[in-house]
N, C-alpha and C positions, 0 to 999 in steps of 0.2 A: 838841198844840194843835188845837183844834177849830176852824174857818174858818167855821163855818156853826151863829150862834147857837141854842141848844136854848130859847126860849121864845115860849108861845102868847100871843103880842101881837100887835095890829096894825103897830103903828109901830113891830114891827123886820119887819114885812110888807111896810109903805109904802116902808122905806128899802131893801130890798131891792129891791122893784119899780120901784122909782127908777133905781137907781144900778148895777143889773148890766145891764139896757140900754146904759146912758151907754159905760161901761169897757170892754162887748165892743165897741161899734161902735168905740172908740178903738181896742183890742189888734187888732181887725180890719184897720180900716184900714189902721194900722202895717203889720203883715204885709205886708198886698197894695201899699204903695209901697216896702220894701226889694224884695219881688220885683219889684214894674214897675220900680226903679230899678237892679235886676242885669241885666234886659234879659231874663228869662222870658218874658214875655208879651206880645214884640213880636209874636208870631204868631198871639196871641189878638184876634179882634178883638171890641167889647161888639156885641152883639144888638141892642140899642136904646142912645136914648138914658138916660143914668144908670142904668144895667145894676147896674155896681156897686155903687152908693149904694142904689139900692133894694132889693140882694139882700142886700146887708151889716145893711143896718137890720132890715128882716125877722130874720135870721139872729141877730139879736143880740137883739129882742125876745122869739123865742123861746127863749133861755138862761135865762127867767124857770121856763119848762114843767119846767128840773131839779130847781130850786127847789121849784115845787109839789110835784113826786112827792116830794120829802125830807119835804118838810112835811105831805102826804098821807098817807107810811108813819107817822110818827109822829102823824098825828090833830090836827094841830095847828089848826085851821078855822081862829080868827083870823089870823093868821098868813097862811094862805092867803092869806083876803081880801083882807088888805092888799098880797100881790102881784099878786092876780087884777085889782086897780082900775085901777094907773098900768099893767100888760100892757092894759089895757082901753083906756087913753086912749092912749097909745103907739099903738094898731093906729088908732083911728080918724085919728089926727094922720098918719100913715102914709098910708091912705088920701087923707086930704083933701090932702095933699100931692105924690102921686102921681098923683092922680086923669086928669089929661091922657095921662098914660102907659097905667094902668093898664085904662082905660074910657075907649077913643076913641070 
């Protein structure tokens, strides 16, 4: 079974650019509160404030970048696009969201 639709559309672009943000920042987060909840990283302390949050959402917008090269090896341009747009809005939403943190 193949996970990773084989055709040159946009809007299985869009929905992939959509929706593989959303799911990593969730299996992310997951992660990192079973481990703060087994007591790992009481000795980590965050750098700033929302250290996490901001590194997990970056980290997870770019899960999109594997996307692209699949879609790149095979040529697929639309396709691209429609991942490159909502990776597009996602960084700026990102930014304007961060913004206090990230540009004092």
């Amino acid at each position: 079974m193949n996970l990773i639709p084989k055709k040159n559309n946009i809007g299985v672009g869009l929905a992939i650019g959509l929706i593989t943000p959303v799911a990593g920042y969730l299996v992310l987060m997951s992660i990192f509160s079973l481990i703060d909840d087994s007591g790992s990283l009481d000795s980590v302390v965050s750098m700033s404030t929302m250290f996490r949050e901001r590194t997990l959402s970056i980290c997870a917008i770019a899960l999109n970048a594997l996307f692209m090269k699949r879609y790149d090896k095979w040529r697929y341009t639309e396709t691209m696009r429609g991942i490159v747009l909502p990776t597009f809005v996602y960084v700026i939403i990102w930014i304007i969201y961060f913004k206090d943190i990230i540009l004092p």
